[in-house]
C-alpha positions in Angstrom: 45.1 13.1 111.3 48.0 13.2 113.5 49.3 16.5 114.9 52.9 16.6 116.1 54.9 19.5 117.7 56.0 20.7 114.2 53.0 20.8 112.6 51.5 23.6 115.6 55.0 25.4 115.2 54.7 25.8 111.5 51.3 27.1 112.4 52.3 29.6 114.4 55.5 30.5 112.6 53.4 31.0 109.1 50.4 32.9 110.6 51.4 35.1 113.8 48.5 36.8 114.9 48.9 40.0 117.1 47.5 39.6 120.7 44.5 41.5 120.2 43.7 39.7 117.0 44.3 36.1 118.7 42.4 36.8 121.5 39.6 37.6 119.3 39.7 34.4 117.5 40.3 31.9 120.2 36.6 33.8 122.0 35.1 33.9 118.7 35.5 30.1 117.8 35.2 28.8 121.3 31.6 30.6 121.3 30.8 29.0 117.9 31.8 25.9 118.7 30.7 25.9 122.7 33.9 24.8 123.7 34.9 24.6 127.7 38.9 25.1 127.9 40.8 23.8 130.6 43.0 27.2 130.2 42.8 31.1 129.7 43.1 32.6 126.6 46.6 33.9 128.1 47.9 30.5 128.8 47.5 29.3 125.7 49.0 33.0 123.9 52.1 32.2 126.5 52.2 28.4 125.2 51.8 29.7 121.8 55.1 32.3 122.1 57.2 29.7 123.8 56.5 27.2 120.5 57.8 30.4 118.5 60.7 31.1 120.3 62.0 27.8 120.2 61.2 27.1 116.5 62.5 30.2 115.1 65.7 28.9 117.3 65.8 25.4 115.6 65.9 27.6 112.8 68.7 29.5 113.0 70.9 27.3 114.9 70.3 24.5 111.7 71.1 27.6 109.0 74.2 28.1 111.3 75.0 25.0 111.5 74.6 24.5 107.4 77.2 27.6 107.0 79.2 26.7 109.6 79.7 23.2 107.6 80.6 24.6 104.5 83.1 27.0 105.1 86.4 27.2 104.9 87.1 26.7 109.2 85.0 23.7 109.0 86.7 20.2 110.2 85.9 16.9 108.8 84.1 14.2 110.8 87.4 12.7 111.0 89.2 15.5 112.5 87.1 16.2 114.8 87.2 13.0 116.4 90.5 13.2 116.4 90.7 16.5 118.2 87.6 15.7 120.7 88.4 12.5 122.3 85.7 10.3 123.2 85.4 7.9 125.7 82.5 5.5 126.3 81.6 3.4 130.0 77.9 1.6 130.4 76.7 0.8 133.8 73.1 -1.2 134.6 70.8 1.0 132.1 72.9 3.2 131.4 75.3 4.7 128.5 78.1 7.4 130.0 80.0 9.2 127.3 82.7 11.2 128.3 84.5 13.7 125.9 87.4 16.1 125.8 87.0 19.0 123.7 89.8 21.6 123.3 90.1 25.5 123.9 89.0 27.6 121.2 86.7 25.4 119.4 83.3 26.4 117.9 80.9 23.2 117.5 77.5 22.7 117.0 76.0 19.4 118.5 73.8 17.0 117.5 69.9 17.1 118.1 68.6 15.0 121.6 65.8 12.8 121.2 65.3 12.6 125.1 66.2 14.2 128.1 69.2 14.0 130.0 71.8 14.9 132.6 75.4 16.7 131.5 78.1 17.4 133.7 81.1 19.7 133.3 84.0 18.6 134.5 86.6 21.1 134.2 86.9 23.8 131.5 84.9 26.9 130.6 82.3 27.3 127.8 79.7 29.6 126.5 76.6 27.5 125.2 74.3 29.4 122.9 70.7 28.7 124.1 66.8 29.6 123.3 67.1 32.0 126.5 70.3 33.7 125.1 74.1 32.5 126.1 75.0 30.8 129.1 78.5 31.1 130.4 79.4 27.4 132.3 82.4 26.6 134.2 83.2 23.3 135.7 82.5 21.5 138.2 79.2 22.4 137.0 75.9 19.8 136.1 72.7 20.4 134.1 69.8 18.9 132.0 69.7 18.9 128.2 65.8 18.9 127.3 65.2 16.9 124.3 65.0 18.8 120.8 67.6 20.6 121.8 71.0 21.7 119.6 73.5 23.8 120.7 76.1 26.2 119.6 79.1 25.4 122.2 82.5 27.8 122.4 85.3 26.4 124.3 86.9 29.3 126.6 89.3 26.4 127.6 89.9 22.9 127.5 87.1 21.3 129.0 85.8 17.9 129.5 81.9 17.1 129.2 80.0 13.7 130.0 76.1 12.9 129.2 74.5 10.0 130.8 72.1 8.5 128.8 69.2 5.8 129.6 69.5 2.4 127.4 70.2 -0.9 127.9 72.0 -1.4 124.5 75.9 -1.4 124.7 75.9 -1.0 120.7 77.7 2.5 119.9 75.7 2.9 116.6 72.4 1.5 118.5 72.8 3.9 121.4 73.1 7.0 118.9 69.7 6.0 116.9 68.1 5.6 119.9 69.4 8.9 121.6 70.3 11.5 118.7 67.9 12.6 116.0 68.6 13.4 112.1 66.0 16.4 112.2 63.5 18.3 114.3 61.0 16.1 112.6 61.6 13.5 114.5 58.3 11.9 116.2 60.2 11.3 119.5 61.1 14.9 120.2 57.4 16.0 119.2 56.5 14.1 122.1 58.9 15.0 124.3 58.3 18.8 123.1 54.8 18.6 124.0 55.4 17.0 127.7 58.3 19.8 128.0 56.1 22.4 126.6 53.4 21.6 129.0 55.4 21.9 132.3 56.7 25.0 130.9 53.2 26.8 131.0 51.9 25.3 134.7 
């Protein structure tokens, strides 16, 4: 049987054991089962806590983003478009999108399948993160990890452009390949295990 990202998260999630108590089980089974790690028993508890953090996140941000949707301030899929113009340019490999989004908006984006650079051009927003919220002002660049979703406030009117790896120039091809539907999504349990790893070295 496979295990992905999710499956360890829900494990941890479900059945947190205090410090103490973990500690005790990781010694006790890697006696019984003569086990040589390739990591402390604090390593792994840090690992463990980061896989927490960032699930309980996924958590709240997709509740948010459910109540968000069905109340009475939410937009439609149409005017939203309308009101965050987006434009689109492709260079050898890659996919640059470009958007404008207005002062005072609240959005939630969509879920990244991969890793990528973002730029801020101009404007000022507040980005609600894992770590807490993160006050960007433009000229200003970054990296969006994969399995990542944000809450975004626009302070002003800002404009925002992701580069993006792919050699497809195919709008709707480009967005399966790059954007998720879920957190289940095989790609980002990859991704979240690489990310996860250079977390803990």
């Amino acid at each position: 049987m496979e295990l992905t990202m999710q499956d360890i998260e829900q494990q941890i999630i479900e059945d947190p054991l205090s410090y103490e108590d973990a500690k005790e089980q990781f010694v006790a089974k890697t006696n019984e089962l003569g086990l040589k790690h390739a990591f402390t028993f604090d390593e792994a508890w840090e690992a463990g806590q980061l896989v927490r953090k960032k699930a309980e996140f996924r958590e709240g941000i997709s509740r948010f983003h459910n109540m968000l949707e069905s109340s009475e301030i939410s937009m439609s899929q149409e005017e939203l478009h309308e009101q965050n113009k987006v434009t689109h340019d492709f260079a050898d490999g890659c996919y640059i999108r470009r958007i404008f989004n207005p002062a005072g908006l609240l959005l939630v984006t969509k879920i990244h399948k991969r890793t990528h650079p973002f730029f801020l051009m101009s404007g000022k927003m507040s980005v609600f993160t894992e770590d807490g919220v993160v006050h960007l002002e433009g000229p200003h660049h970054g990296i969006t990890q994969a399995g990542t979703k944000r809450v975004i406030y626009t302070h002003t009117d800002c404009v925002f452009v992701t580069v993006h790896v792919t050699d497809s120039t195919d709008l709707s091809e480009i967005e399966e390949e790059v954007i998720a539907k879920d957190f289940d999504d095989p790609e980002i349990s990859l991704e979240g295990v690489k990310n996860l790893i250079k977390e803990i070295q």
